[in-house]
Backbone of each chain as ProteinMPNN parsed JSONL, in Angstrom:
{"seq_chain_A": "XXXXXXXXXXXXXXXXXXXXXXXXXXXXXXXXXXXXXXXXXXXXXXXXXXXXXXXXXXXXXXXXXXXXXXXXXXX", "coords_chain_A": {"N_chain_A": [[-0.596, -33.24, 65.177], [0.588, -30.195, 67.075], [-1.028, -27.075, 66.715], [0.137, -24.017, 67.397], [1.468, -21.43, 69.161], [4.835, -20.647, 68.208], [6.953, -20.498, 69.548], [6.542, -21.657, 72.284], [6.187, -23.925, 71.566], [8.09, -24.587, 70.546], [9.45, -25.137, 72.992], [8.943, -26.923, 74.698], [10.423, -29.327, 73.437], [13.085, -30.078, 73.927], [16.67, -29.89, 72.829], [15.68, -30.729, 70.638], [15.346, -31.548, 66.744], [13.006, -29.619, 64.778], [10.013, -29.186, 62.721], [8.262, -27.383, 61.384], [4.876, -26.004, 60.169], [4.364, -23.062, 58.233], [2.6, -20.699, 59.821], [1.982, -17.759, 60.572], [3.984, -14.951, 60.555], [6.366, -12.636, 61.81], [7.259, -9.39, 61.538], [9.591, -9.226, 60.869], [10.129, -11.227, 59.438], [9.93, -13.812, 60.938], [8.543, -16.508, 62.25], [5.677, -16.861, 64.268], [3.709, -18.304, 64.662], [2.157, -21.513, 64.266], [2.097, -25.115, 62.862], [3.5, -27.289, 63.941], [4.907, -30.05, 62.181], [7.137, -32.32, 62.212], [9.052, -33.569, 64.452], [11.909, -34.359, 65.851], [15.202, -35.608, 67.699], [17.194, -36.144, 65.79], [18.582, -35.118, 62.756], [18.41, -36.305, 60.508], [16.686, -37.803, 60.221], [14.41, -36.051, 60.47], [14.646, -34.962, 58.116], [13.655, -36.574, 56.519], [11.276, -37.265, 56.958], [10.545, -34.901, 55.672], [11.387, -34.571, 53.351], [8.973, -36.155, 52.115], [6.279, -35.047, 52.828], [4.56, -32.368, 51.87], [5.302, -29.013, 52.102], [4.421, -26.408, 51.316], [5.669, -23.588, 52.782], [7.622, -23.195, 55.361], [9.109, -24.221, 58.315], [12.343, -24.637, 60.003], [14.508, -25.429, 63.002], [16.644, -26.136, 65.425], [16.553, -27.182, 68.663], [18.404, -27.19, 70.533], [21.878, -26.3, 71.881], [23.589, -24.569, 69.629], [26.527, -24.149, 68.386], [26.876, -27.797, 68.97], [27.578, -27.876, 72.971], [30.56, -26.911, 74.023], [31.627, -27.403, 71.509], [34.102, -26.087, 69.11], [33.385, -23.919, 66.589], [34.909, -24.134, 62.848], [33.674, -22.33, 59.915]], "CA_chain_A": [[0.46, -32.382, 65.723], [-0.091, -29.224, 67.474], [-1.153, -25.83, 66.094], [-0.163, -22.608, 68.741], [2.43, -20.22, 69.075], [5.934, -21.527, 67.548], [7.99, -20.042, 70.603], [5.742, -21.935, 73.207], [6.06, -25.037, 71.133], [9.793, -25.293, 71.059], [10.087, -24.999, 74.626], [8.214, -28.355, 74.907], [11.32, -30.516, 72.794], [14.57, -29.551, 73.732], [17.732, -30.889, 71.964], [15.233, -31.732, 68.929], [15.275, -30.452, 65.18], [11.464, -29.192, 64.685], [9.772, -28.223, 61.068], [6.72, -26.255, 61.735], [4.098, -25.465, 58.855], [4.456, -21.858, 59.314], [0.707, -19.866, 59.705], [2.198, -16.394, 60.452], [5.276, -14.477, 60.769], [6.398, -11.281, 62.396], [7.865, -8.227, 60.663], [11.357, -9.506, 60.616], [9.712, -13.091, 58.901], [10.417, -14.851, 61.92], [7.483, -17.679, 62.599], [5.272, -16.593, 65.06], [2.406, -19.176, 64.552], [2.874, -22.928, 63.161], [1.769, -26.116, 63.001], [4.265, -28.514, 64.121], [4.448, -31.062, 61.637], [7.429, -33.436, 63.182], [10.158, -33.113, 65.351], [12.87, -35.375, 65.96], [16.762, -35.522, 67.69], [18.486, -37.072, 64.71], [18.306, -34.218, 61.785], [18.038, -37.008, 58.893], [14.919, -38.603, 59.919], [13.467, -35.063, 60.398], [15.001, -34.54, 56.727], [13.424, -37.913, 55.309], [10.155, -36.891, 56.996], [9.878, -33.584, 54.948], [10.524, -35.03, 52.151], [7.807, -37.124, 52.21], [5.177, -34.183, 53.166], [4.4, -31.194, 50.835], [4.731, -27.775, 52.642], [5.184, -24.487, 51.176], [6.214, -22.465, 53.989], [8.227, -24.347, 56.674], [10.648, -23.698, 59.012], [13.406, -25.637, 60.564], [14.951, -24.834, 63.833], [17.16, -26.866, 66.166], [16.075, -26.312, 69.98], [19.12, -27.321, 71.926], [22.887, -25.73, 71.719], [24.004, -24.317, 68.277], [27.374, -25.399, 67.863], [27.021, -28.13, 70.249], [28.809, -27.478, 74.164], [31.963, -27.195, 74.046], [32.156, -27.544, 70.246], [34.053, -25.008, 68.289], [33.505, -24.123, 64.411], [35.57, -22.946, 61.726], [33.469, -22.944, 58.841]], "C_chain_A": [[-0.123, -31.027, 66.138], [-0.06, -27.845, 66.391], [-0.982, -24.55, 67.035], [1.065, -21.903, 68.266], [4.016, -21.189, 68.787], [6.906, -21.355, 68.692], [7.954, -21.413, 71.929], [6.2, -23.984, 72.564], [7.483, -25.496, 70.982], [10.175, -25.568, 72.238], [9.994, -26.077, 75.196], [9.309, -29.533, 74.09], [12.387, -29.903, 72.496], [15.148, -30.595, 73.537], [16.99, -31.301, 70.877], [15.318, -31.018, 67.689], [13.891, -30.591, 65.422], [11.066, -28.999, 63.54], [8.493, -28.273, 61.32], [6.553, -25.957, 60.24], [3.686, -24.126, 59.083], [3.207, -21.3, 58.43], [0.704, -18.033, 59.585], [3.328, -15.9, 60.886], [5.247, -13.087, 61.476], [6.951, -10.313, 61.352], [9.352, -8.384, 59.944], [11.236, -11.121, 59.543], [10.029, -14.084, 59.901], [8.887, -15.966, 62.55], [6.664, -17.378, 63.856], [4.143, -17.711, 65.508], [2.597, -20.146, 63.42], [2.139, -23.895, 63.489], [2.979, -27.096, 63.156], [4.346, -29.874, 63.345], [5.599, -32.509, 62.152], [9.192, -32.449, 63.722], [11.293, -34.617, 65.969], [14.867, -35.097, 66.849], [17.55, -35.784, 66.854], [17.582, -35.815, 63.671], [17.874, -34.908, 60.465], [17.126, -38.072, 59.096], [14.205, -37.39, 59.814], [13.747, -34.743, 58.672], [14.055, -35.821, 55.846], [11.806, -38.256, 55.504], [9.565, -35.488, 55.971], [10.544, -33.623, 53.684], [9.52, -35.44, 51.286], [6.407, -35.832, 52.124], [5.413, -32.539, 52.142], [3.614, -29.674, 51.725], [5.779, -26.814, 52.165], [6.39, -23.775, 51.545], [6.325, -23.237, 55.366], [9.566, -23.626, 57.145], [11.052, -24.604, 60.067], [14.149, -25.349, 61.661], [15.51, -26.215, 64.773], [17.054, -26.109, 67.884], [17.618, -26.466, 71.342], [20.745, -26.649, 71.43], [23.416, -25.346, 70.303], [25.213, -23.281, 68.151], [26.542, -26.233, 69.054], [27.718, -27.848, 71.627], [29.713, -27.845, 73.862], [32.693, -27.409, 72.676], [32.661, -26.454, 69.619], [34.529, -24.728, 66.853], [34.252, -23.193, 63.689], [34.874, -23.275, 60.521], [33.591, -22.34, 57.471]], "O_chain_A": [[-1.198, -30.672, 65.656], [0.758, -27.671, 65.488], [-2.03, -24.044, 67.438], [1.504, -21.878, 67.116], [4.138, -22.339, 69.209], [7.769, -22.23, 68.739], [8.945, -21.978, 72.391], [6.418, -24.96, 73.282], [7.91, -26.615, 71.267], [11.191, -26.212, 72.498], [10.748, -26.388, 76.117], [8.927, -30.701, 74.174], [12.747, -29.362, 71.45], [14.799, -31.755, 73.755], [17.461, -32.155, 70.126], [15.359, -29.788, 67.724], [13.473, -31.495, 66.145], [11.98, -28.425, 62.948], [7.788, -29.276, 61.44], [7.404, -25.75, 59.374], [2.827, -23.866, 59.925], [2.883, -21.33, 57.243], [-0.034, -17.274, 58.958], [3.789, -16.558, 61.819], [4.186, -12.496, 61.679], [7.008, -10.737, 60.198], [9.933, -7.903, 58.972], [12.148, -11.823, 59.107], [10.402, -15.204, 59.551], [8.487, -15.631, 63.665], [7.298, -17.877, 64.786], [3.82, -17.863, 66.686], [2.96, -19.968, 62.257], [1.405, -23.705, 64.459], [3.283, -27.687, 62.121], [3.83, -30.842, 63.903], [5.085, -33.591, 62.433], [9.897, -31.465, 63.501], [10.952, -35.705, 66.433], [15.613, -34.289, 66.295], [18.746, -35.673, 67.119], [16.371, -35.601, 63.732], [17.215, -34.385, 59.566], [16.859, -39.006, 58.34], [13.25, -37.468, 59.042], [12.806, -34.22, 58.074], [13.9, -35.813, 54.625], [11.13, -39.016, 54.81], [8.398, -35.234, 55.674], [10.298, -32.715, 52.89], [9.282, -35.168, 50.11], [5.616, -35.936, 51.186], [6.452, -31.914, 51.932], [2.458, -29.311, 51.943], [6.962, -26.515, 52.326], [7.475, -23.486, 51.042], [5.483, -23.696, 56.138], [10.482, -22.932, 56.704], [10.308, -25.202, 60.845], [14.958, -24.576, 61.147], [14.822, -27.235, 64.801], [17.351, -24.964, 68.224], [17.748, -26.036, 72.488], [20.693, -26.485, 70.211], [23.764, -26.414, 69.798], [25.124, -22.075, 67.922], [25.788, -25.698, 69.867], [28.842, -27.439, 71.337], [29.919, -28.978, 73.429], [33.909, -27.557, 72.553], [31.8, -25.597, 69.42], [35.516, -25.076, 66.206], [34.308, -21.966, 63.769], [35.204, -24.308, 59.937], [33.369, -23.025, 56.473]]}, "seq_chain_B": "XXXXXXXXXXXXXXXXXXXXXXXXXXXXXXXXXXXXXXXXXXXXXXXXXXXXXXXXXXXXXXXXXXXXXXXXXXXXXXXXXXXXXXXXXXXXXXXXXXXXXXXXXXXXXXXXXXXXXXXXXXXXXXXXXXXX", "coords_chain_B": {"N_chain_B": [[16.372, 0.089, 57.958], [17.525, -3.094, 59.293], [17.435, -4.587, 62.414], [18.64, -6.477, 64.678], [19.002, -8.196, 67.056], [21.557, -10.394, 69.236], [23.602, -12.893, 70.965], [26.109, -11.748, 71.989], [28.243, -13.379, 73.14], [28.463, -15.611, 72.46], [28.837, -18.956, 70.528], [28.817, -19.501, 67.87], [27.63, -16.74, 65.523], [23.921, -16.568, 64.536], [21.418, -16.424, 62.66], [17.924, -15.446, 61.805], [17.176, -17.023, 58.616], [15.49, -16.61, 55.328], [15.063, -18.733, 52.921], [13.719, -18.854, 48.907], [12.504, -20.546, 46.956], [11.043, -22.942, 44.788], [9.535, -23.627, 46.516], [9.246, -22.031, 50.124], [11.779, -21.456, 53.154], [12.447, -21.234, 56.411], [15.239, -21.243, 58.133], [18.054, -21.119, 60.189], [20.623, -19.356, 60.101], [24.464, -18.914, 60.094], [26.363, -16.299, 60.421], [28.823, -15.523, 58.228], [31.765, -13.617, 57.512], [33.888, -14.528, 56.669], [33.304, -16.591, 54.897], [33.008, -16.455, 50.976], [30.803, -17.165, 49.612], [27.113, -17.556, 50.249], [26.137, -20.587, 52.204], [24.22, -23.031, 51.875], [22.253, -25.974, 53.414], [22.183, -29.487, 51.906], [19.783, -31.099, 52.062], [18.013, -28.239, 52.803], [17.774, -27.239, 50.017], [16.492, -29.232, 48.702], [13.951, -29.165, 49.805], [12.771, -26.542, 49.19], [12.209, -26.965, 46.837], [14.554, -27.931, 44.742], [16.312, -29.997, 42.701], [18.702, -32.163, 43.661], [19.894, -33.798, 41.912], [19.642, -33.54, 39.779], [20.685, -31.118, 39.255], [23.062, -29.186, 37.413], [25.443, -27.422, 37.602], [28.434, -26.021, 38.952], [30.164, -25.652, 41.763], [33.562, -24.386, 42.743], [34.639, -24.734, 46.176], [36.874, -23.155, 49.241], [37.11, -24.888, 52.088], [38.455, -24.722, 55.54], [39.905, -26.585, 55.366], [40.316, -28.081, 52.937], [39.472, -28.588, 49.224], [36.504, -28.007, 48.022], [34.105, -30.005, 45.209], [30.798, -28.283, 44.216], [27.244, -28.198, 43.989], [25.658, -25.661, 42.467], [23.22, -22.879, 43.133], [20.346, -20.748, 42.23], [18.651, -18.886, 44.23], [15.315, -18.098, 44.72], [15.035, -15.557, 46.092], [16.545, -14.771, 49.268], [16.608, -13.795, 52.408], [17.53, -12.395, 55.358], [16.372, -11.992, 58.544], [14.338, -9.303, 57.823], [15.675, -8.357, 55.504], [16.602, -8.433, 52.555], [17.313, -9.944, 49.465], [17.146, -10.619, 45.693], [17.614, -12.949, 43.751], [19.97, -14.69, 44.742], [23.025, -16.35, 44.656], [23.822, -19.37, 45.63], [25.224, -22.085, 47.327], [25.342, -25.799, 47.559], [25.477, -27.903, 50.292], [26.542, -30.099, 52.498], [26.238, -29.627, 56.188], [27.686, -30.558, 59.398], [25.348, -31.77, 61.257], [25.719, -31.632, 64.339], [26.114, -29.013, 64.13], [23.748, -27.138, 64.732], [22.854, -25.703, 62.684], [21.485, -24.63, 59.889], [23.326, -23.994, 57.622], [25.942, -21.187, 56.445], [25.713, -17.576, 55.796], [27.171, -15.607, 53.557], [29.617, -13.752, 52.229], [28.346, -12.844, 49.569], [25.706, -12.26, 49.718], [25.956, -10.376, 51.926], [27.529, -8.124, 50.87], [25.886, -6.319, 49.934], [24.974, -5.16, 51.964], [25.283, -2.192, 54.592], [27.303, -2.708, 57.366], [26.415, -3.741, 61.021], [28.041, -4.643, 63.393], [27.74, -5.057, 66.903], [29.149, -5.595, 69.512], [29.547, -4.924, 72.109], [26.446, -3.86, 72.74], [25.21, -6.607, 71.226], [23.985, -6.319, 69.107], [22.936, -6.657, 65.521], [23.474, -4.623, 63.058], [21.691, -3.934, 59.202], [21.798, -1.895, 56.62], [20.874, -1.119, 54.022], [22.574, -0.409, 50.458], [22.294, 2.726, 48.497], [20.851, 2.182, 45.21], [22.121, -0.392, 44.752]], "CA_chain_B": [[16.978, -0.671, 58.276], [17.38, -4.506, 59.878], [18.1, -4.732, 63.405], [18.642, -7.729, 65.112], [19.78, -9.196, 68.82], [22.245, -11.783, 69.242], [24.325, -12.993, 71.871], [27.821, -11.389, 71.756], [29.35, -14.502, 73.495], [27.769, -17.21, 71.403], [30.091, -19.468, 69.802], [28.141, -18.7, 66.404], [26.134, -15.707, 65.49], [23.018, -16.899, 63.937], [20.06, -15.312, 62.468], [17.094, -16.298, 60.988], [16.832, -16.53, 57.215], [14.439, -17.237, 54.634], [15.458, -18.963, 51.136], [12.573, -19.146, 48.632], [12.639, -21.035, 45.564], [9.483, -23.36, 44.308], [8.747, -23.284, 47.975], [9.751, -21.14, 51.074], [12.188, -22.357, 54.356], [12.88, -20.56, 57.181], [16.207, -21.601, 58.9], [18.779, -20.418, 61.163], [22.166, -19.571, 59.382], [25.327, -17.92, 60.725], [26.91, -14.749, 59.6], [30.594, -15.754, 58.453], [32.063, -12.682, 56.496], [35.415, -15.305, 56.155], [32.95, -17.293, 53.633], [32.647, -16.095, 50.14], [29.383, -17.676, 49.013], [26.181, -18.03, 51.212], [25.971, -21.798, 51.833], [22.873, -23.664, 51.928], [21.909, -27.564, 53.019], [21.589, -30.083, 51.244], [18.427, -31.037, 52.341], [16.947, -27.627, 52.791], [17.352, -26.916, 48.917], [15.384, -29.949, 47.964], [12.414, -28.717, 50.572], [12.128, -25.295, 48.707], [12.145, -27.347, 45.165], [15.703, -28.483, 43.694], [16.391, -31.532, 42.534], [19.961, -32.158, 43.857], [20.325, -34.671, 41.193], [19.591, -33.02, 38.466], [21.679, -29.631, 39.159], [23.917, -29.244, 36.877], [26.366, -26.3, 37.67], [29.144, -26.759, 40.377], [31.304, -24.371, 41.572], [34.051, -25.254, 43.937], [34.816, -23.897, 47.264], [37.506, -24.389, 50.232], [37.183, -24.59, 53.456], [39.65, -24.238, 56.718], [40.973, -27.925, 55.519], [40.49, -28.767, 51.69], [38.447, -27.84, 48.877], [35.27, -28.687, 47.178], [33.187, -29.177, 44.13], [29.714, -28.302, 44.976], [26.137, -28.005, 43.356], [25.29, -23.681, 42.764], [22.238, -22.704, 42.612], [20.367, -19.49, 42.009], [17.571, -18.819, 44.56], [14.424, -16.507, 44.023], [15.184, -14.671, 47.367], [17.427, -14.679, 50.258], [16.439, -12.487, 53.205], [18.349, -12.307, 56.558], [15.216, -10.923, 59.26], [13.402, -8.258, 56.902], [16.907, -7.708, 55.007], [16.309, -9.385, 51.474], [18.193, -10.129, 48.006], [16.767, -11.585, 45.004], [18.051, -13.87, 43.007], [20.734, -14.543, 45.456], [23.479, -17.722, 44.286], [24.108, -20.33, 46.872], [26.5, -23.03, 46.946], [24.815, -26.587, 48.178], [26.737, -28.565, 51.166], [26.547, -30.712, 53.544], [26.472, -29.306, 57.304], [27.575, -31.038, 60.223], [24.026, -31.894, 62.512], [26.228, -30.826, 65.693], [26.173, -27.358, 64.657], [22.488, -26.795, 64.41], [22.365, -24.495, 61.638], [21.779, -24.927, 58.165], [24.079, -23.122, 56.606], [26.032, -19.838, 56.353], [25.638, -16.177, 55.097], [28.324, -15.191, 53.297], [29.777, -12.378, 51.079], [27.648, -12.265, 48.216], [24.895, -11.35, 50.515], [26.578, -9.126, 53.209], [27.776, -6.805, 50.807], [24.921, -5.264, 49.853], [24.979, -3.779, 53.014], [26.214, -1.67, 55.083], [27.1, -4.163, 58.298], [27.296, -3.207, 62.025], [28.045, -6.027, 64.418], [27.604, -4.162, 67.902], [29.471, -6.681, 70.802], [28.884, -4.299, 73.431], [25.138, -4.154, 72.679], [24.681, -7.46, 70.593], [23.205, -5.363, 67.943], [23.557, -6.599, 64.348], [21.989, -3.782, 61.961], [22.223, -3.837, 57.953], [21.661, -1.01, 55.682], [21.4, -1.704, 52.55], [23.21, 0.18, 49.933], [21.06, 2.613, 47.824], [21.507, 1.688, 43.869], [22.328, -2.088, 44.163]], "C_chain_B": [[16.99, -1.755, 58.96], [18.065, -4.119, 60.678], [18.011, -5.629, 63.969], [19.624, -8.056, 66.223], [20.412, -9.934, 68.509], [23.152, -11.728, 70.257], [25.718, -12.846, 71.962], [28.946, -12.39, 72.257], [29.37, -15.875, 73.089], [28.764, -17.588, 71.216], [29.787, -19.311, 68.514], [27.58, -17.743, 66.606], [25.19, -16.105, 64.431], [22.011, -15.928, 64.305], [19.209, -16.284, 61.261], [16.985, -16.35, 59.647], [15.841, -17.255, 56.15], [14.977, -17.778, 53.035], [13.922, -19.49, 51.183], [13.469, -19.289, 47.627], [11.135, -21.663, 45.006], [8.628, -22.885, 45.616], [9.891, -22.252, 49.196], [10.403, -22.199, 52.669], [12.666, -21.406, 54.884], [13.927, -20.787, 58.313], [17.312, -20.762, 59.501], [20.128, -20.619, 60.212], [23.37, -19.017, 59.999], [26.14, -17.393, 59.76], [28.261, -15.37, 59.508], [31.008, -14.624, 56.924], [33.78, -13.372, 56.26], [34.46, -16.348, 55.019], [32.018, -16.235, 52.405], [31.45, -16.267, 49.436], [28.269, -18.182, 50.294], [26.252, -19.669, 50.752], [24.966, -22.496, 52.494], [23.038, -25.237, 52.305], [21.09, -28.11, 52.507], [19.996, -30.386, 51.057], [16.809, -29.669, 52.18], [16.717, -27.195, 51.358], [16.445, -28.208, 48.249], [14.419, -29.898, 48.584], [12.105, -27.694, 49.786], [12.353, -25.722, 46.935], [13.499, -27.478, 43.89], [16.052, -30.005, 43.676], [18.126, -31.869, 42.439], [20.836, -33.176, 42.559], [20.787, -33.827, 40.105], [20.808, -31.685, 38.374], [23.061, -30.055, 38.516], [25.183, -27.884, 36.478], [26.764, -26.529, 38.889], [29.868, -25.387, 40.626], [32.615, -24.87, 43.033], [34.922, -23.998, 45.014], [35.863, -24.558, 48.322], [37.625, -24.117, 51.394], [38.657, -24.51, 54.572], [40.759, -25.967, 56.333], [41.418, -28.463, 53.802], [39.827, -28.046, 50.85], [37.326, -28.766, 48.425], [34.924, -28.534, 45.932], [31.846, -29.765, 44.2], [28.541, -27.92, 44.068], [26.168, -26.429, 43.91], [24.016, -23.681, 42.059], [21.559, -21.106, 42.998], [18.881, -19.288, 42.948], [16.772, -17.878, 44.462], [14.685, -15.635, 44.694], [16.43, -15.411, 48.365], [17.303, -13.353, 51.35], [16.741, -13.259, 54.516], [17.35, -11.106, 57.69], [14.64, -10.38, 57.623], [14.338, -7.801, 55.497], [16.788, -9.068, 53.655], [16.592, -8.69, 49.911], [17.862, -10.814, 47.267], [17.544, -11.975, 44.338], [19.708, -14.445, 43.296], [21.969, -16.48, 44.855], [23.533, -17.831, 45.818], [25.085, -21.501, 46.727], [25.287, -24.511, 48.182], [25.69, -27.838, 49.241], [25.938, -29.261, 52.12], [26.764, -30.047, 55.192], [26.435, -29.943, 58.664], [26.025, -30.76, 61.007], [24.293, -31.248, 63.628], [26.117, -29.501, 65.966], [25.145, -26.716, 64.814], [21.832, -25.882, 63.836], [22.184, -25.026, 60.459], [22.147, -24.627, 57.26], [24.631, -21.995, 57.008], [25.687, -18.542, 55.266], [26.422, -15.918, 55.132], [28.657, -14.011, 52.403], [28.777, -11.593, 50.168], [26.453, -11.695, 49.105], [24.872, -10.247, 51.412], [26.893, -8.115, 52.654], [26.965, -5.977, 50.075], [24.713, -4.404, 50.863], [25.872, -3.004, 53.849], [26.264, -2.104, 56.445], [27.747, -3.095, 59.344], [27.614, -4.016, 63.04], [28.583, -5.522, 65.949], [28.105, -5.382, 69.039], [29.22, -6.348, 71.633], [27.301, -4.688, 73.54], [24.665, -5.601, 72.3], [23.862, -7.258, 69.963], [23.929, -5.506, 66.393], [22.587, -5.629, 63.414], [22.472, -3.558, 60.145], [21.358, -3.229, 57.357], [21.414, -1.226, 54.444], [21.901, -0.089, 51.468], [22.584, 1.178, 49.215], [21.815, 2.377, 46.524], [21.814, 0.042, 43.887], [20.995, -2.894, 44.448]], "O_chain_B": [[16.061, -1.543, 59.74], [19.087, -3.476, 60.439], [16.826, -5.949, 63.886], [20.85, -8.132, 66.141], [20.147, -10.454, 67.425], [23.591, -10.619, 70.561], [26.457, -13.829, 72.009], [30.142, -12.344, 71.967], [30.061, -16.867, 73.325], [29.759, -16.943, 71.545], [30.746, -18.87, 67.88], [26.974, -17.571, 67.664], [25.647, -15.991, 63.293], [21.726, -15.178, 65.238], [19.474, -17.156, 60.433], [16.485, -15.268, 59.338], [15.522, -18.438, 56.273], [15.22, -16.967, 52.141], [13.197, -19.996, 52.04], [14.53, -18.737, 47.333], [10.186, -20.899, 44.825], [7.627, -22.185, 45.769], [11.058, -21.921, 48.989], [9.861, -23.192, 53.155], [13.311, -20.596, 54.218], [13.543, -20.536, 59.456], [17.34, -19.58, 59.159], [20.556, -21.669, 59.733], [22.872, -18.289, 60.858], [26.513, -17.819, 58.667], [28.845, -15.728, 60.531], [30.675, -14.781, 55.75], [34.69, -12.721, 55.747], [35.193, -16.917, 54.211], [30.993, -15.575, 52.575], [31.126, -15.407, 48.618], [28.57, -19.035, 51.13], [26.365, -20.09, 49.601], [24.93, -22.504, 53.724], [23.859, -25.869, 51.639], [19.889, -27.87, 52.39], [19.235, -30.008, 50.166], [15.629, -29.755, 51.84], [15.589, -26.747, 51.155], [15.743, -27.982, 47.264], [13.569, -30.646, 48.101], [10.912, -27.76, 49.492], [12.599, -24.923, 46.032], [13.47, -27.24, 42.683], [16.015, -30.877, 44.545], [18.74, -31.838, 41.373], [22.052, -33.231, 42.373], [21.905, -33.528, 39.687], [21.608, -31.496, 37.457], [23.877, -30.898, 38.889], [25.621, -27.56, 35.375], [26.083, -27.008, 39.795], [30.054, -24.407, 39.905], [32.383, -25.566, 44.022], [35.509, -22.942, 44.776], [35.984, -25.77, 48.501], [38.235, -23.12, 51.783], [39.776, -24.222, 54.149], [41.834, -26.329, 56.811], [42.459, -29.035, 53.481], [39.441, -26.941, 51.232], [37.299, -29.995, 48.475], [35.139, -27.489, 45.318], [31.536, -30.956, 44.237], [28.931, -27.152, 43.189], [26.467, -25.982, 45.017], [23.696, -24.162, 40.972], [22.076, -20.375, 43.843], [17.877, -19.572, 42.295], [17.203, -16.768, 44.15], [14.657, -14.561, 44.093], [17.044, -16.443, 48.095], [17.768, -12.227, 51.171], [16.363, -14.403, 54.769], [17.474, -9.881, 57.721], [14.598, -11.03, 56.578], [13.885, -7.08, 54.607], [16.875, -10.283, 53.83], [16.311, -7.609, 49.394], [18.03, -11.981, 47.622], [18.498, -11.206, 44.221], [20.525, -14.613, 42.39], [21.409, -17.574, 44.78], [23.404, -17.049, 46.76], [25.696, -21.577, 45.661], [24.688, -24.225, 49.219], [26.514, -28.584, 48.712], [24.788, -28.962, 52.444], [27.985, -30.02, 55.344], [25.339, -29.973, 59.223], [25.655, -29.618, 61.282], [23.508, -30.418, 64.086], [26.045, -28.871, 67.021], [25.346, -25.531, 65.081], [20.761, -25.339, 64.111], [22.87, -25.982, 60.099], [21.652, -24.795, 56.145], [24.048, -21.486, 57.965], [25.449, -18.7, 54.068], [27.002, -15.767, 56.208], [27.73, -13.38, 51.896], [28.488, -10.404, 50.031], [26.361, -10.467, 49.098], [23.987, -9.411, 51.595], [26.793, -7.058, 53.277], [27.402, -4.926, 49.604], [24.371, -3.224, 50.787], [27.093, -3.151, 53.812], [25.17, -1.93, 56.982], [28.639, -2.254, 59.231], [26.855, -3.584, 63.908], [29.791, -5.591, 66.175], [27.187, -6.127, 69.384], [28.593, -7.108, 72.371], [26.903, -5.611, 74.25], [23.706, -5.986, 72.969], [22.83, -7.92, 70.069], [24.935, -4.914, 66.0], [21.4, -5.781, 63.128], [23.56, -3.041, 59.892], [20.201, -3.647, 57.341], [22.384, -1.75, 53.896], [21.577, 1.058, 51.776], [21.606, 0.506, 48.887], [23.045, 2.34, 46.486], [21.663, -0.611, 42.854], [20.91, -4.079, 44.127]]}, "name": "protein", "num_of_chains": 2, "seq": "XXXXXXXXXXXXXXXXXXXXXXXXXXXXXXXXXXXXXXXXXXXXXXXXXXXXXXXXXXXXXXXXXXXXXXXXXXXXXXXXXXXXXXXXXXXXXXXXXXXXXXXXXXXXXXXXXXXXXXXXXXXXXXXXXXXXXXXXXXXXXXXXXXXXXXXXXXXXXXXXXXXXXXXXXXXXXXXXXXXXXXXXXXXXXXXXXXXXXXXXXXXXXXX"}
């Protein structure tokens, strides 16, 4: 899986959940530099993959609409 | 102080946050000052080291339709950007996939500070209190 800039690397799998092995952060802790470890559209295979794998410092991010279009949340 | 962008016409406002417990996760949550307890998923508390099984303290919560009773747990941290609370409770839930967050920030965390939620600008900035 790749290793580069975490911004650069979402841009490449839209609509997918992502969990990056995060390398460095910015000031605010926001992921600047990652290793991509998997990425998936369905959230509970990406969940049943990182189970499986032993990382620290990870971060989780969904790349495509958050709600979905046209969806709206009361939560 | 924490300052932070966001899109004033979003349908959520999300921001990045960090829960640490055995291990560290960095997910996207949204600000809801209508929920009383930050709420965490399922999933991401057994990545940073809980064993959903095992937890044995509930606390129950209710949403816009019913209520719940839900695994609480006590995490080492909780920071929202640079804006961070130790030993912060959480409440453990289930979150629709559709919404692509993993959770909200709720009360127990927000009021440590002092909150400005800027619509004109899309400027959220939090203070924190001094003494707490």
């Amino acid at each position: 899986m790749e290793t580069d800039d975490v911004l650069e690397i979402e841009k490449r799998y839209q609509d997918e959940w992502l969990l990056f092995e995060v390398y460095e952060v910015d000031k605010q802790g926001r992921p600047i530099r990652g290793k991509l470890l998997a990425h998936s559209p369905s959230r509970v295979a990406l969940d049943e993959f990182s189970r499986k794998v032993r990382c620290h410092d990870g971060y989780i991010t969904y790349t495509g609409d958050r709600p979905k279009k046209g969806m709206a949340v009361v939560l | 102080m924490t300052e932070l962008h966001f899109d004033p016409d979003a349908p959520l406002l999300i921001f990045p946050c960090t829960i640490e417990y055995r291990n560290i996760r960095r997910v996207w949550l949204a600000l809801d000052t209508g929920a009383s307890t930050t709420i965490i998923r399922e999933s991401v508390l057994g990545d940073i080291g809980y064993s959903i099984e095992a937890m044995t303290e509930f606390a129950s919560f209710g949403d816009a339709s019913t209520t719940h009773l839900v695994p609480k747990v006590t995490l080492k941290s909780f920071s929202l950007a640079d804006a961070r609370i130790d030993s912060l409770e959480a409440l453990c839930y289930t979150i629709p996939e559709e919404h692509g967050i993993d959770g909200v920030v709720g009360l127990n965390f927000l009021r440590h500070f002092r909150i400005t939620l800027d619509f004109e600008q899309g400027i959220l900035t939090l203070d924190r209190f001094k003494g707490l």
